[in-house]
NUVEXZA-738048 format. One line per field, with one value per residue (C-alpha): residue number from 1; x, y, z. Coordinates in pm, 1 decimal. Each point is the difference from the previous one (the first is absolute). Layout:
REM residues N
pos = NUM, ...
c1 = X, ...
c2 = Y, ...
c3 = Z, ...
END
This chain:
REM residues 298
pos = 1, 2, 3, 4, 5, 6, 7, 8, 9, 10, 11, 12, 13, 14, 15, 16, 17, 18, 19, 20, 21, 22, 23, 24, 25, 26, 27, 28, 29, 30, 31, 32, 33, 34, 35, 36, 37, 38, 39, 40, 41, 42, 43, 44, 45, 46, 47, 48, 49, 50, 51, 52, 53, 54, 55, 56, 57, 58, 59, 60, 61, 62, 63, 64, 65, 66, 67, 68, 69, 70, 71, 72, 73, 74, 75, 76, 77, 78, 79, 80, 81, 82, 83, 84, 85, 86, 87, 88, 89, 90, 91, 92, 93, 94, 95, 96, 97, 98, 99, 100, 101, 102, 103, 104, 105, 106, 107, 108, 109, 110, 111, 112, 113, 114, 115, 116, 117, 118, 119, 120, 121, 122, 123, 124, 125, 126, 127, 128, 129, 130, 131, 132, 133, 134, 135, 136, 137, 138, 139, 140, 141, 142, 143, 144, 145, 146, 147, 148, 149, 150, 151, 152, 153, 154, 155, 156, 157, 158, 159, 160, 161, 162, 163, 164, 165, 166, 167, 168, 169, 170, 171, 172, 173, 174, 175, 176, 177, 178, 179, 180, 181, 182, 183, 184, 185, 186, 187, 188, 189, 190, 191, 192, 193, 194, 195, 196, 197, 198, 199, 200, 201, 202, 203, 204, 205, 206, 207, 208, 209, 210, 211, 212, 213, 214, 215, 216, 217, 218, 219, 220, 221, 222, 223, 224, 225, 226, 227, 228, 229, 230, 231, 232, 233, 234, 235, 236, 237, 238, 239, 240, 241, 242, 243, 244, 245, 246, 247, 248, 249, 250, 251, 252, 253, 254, 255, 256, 257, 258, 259, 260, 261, 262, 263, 264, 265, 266, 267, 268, 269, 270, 271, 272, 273, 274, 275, 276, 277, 278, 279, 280, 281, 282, 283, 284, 285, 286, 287, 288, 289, 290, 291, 292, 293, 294, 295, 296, 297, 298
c1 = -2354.3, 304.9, 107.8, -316.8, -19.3, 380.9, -148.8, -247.5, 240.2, 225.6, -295.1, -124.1, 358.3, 43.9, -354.6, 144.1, 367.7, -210.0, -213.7, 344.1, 129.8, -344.6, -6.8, 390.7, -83.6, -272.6, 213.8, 260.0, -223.7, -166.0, 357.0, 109.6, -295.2, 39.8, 345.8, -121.8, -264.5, 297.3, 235.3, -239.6, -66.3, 334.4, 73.9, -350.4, 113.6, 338.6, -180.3, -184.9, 329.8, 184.3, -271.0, -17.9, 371.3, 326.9, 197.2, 373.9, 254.2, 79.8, -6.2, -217.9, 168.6, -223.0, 182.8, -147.9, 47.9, 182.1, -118.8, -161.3, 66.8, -160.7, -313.2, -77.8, 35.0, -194.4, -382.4, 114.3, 229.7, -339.4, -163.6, 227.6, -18.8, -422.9, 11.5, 220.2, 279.6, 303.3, 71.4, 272.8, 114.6, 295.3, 108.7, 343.0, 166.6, 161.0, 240.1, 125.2, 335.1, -142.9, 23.8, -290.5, -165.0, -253.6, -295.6, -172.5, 89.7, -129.1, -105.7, 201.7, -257.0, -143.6, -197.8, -27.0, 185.0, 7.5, 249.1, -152.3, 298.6, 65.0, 230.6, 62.0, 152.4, -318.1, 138.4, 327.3, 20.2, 189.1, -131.0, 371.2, -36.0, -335.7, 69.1, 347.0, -225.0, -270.8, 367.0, 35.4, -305.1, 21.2, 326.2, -136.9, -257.8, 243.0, 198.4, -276.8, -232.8, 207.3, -295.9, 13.8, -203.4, -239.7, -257.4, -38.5, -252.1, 33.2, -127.6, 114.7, 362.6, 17.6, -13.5, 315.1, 176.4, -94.3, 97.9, 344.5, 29.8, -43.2, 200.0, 313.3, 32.1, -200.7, 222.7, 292.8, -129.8, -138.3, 36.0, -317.4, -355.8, -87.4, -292.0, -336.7, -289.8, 35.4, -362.1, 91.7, -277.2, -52.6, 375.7, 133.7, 270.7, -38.9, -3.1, -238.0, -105.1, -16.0, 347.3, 192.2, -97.1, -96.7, -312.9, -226.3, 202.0, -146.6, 73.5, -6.1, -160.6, 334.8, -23.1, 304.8, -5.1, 21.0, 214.3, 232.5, 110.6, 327.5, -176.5, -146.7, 308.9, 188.4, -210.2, 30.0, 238.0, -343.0, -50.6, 294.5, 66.2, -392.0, -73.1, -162.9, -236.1, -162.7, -323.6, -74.2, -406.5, 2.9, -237.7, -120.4, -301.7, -164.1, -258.6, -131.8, 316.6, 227.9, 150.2, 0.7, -47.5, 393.7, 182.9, -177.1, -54.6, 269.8, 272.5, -145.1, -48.9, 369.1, 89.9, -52.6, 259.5, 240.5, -95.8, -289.1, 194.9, 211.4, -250.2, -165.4, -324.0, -102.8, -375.7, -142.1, -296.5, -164.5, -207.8, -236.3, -195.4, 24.2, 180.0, 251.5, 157.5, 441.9, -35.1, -346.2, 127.0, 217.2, -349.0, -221.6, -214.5, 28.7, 406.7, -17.0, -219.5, 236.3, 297.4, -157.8, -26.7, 307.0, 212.1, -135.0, -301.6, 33.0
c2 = 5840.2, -232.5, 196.7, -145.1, -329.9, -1.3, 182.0, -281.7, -283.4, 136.2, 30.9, -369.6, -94.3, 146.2, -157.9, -301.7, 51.6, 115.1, -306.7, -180.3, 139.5, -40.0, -383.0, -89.7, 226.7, -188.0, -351.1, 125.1, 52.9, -330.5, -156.3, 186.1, -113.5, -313.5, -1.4, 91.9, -267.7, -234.3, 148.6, 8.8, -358.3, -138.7, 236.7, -194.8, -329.9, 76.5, 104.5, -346.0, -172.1, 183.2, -86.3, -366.1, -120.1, 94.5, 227.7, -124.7, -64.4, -346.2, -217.1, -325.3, -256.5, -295.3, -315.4, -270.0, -423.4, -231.1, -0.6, 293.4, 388.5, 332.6, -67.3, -206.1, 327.4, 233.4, -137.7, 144.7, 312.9, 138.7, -38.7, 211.7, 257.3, -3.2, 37.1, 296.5, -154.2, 91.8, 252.9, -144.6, -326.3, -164.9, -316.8, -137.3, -255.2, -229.2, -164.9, -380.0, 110.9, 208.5, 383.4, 227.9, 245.2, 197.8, 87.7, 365.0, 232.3, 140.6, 362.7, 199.6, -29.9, -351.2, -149.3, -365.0, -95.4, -353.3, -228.5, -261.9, -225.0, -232.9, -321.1, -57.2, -359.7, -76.8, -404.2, 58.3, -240.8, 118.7, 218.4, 132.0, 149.7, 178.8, 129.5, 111.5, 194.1, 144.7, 132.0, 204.6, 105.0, 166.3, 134.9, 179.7, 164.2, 143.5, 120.7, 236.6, 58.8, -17.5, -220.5, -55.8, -277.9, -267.3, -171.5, -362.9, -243.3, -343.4, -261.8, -402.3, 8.8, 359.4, -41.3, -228.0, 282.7, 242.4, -219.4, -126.1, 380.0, 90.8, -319.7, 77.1, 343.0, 215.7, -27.5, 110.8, 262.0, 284.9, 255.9, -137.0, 75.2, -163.8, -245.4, 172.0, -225.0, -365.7, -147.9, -384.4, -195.8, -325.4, -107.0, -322.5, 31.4, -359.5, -167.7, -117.8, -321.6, -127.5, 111.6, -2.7, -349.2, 33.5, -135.9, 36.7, 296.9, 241.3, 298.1, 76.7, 313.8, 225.1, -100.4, -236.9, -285.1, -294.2, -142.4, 285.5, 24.7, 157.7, 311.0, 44.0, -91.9, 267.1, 252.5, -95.3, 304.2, 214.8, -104.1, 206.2, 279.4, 116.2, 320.6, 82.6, 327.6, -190.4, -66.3, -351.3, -111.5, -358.3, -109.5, -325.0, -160.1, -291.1, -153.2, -244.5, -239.7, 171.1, 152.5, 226.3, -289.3, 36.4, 53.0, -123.2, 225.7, -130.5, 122.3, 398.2, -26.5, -148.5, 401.9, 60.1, -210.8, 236.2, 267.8, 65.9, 35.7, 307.9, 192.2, 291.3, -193.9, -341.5, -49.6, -274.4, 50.2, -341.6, 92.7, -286.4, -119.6, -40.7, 308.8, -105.5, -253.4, 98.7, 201.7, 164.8, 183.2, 296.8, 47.4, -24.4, 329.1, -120.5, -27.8, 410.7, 123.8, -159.6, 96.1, 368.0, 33.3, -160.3, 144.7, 336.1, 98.6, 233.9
c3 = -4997.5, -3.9, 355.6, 160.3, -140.0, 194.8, 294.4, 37.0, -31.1, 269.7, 218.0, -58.6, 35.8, 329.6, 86.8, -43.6, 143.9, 353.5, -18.6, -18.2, 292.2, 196.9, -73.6, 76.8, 309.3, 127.1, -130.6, 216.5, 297.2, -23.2, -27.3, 321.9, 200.8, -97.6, 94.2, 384.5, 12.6, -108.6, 200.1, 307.3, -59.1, 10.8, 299.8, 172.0, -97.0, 97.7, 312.8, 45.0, -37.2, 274.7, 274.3, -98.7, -88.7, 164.4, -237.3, -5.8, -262.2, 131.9, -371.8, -15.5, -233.2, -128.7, -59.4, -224.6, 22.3, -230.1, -370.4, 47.2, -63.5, 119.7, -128.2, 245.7, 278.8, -230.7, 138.0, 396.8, -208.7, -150.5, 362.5, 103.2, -241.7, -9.8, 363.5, 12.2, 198.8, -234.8, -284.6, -145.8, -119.6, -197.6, -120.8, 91.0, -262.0, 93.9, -296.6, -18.5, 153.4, 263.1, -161.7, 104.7, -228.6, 149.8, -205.4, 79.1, 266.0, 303.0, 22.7, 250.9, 298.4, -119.8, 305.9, 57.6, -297.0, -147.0, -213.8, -188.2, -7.0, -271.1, -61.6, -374.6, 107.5, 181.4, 30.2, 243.9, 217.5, 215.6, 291.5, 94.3, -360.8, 27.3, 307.7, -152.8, -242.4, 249.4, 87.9, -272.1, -77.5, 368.1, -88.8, -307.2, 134.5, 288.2, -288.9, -145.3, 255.7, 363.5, 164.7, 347.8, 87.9, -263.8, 35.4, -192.2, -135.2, -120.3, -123.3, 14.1, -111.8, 0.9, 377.9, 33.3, -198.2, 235.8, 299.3, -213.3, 6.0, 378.4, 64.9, -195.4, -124.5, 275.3, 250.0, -200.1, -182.6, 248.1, -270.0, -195.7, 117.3, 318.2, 13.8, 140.3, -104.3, -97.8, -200.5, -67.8, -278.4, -8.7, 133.2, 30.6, 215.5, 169.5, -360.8, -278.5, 37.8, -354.1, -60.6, 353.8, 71.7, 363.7, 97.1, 301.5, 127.8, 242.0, 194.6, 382.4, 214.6, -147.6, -326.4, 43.9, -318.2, 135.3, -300.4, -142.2, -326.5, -99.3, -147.7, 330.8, 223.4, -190.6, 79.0, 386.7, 32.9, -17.4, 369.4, 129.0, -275.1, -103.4, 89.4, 243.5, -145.2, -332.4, 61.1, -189.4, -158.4, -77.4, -235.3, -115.1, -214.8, 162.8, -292.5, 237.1, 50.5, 225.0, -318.0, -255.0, -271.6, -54.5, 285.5, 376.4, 280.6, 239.6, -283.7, 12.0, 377.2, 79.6, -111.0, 409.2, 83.4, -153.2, 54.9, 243.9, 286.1, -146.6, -214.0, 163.2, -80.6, -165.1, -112.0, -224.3, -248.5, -99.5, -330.7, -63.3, -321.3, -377.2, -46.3, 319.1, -318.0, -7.6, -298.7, 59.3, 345.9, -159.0, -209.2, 286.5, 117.2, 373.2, -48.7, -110.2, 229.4, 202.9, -108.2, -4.4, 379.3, 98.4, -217.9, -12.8, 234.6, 255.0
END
C-alpha cells in the first residue's frame, strides 16, 4: 500500500516537472521570437537611417552662449536623435580653467556622433579664452577617438569662440580635427548695440561692417587664413525689426565678410516670427529640421 501511495507521487511529480519544462520551453520560444522582431526592427530602422542620412564618423559639437550651459543645445540634440541622424552622443565639460572631461563614450562604429559641449564659467568675457577652450575640447576628443574632421554649432557667444578658435589656434594646430561644417546661431559678430555703443551701423553687399569693432577687426585674419573646404549656414532671427530682439541682423550677416569668400559655401537662413526671439532659435523646430539636412542629409 505505502509502495503505491509513493508510486503515485512520483508520477504526479513528474507530471508536474514535464509541465515545467513545457512552459519555460514555450517562455523561451516566445523570448526568442521576440528577440527577431526586435532584432529585425532595429536592423529596418537601421535600414531607414542609411538611405536618408550620410553615415560618417565626423563628430558634431554644440556650443552654447554666455550664461548659459548645454541645456540650451539639448532641444536640436533630441531632434537629432528622434530623427535617426546619430547613435551616439556625449557631453564634453568644460571646467573654469579650461580641463575637459568627457561624459559617455562612443561605441566602436558610432555614426554621426555628437558632443554636447559645456562651459562651467558660462560669464568669460573673453572670446580669446573660449576659443582657447573649444581648443581643448577638440584636443580631447583626438586623444580618445582619432577624429578626422567635426562639425560645429553655435549659438551667440558660442560663435565668437568658435571663430576666436579658427582665428588663433586652427592654423597652428593641424594635428586636431579639421573643420567640415560650420552652423553659426544668432551671432553678433558686428556688435550688440546696447552694449558696443555703435549706432546706426550697417552692412554692405559682402557683409563688410561699416563701423568695426575690435572683436571684429581681430578676427580680420579670417579673410586670408579660412579654409577653404568648410561649408558655413548662417542663421539669424528677424522678429520684425531687422533683429533677433537682441542682437540686429547686420551683426549675424557681417559673418560673410569673413569668411564668405573662402568657405566652400556660405548660405543665410532668415527664421522669422515669435519663436525667431535670440534665445528661442536653438529651440526652434524650423532651426532642426534645418540643421538635419545640412548637417547630415544625403
Amino acid at each position: 500500500m505505502k509502495s503505491y501511495k509513493n508510486d503515485k507521487a512520483i508520477k504526479r511529480l513528474t507530471n508536474v516537472i514535464k509541465k515545467h519544462i513545457k512552459f519555460s520551453l514555450m517562455l523561451l520560444i516566445i523570448m526568442l521570437v521576440l528577440v527577431a522582431i526586435i532584432g529585425m526592427y532595429v536592423h529596418n530602422s537601421q535600414e531607414k537611417v542609411a538611405s536618408k542620412y550620410q553615415q560618417t564618423n565626423i563628430p558634431t559639437l554644440f556650443l552654447h552662449g554666455f550664461g548659459s550651459s548645454y541645456h540650451a543645445e539639448q532641444h536640436m540634440v533630441r531632434a537629432a536623435k528622434s530623427a535617426h541622424a546619430t547613435n551616439g552622443v556625449i557631453r564634453a565639460e568644460v571646467s573654469k580653467t579650461g580641463k575637459v572631461t568627457l561624459v559617455g563614450h562612443f561605441r566602436k562604429k558610432v555614426i554621426n556622433p555628437i558632443v554636447m559641449v559645456n562651459y562651467q564659467n558660462n560669464h568669460e568675457k573673453s572670446y580669446r579664452t573660449d576659443g582657447k577652450w573649444l581648443r581643448n575640447v577638440l584636443n580631447k576628443i583626438q586623444q580618445t577617438y582619432h577624429f578626422k574632421k567635426f562639425n560645429i554649432v553655435s549659438h551667440s557667444v558660442g560663435n565668437e569662440a568658435v571663430m576666436y578658435y579658427m582665428a588663433d589656434f586652427a592654423p597652428k594646430h593641424k594635428g586636431l580635427p579639421q573643420l567640415n561644417k560650420e552652423v553659426n546661431i544668432a551671432g553678433h559678430f558686428a556688435g550688440i548695440r546696447k552694449y558696443d555703443g555703435i549706432k546706426h551701423n550697417s552692412i554692405n553687399a559682402q557683409g563688410k561692417p561699416k563701423r568695426m569693432i575690435a572683436t571684429y577687426r581681430s578676427l580680420l585674419k579670417l579673410r586670408k587664413t579660412y579654409p577653404k573646404n568648410v561649408s558655413v549656414l548662417n542663421i539669424y532671427g528677424n522678429i520684425g525689426d531687422h533683429s533677433d530682439g537682441r542682437v540686429q541682423n547686420y551683426s549675424s550677416k557681417s559673418l560673410k565678410y569673413l569668411v564668405g569668400s573662402r568657405a566652400k559655401s556660405y548660405q543665410e537662413l532668415a527664421i522669422k516670427g515669435s519663436q525667431a526671439q535670440h534665445s528661442k532659435l536653438h529651440s526652434n523646430p524650423k532651426v532642426d529640421q534645418t540643421l538635419l539636412k545640412f548637417l547630415w542629409e544625403k
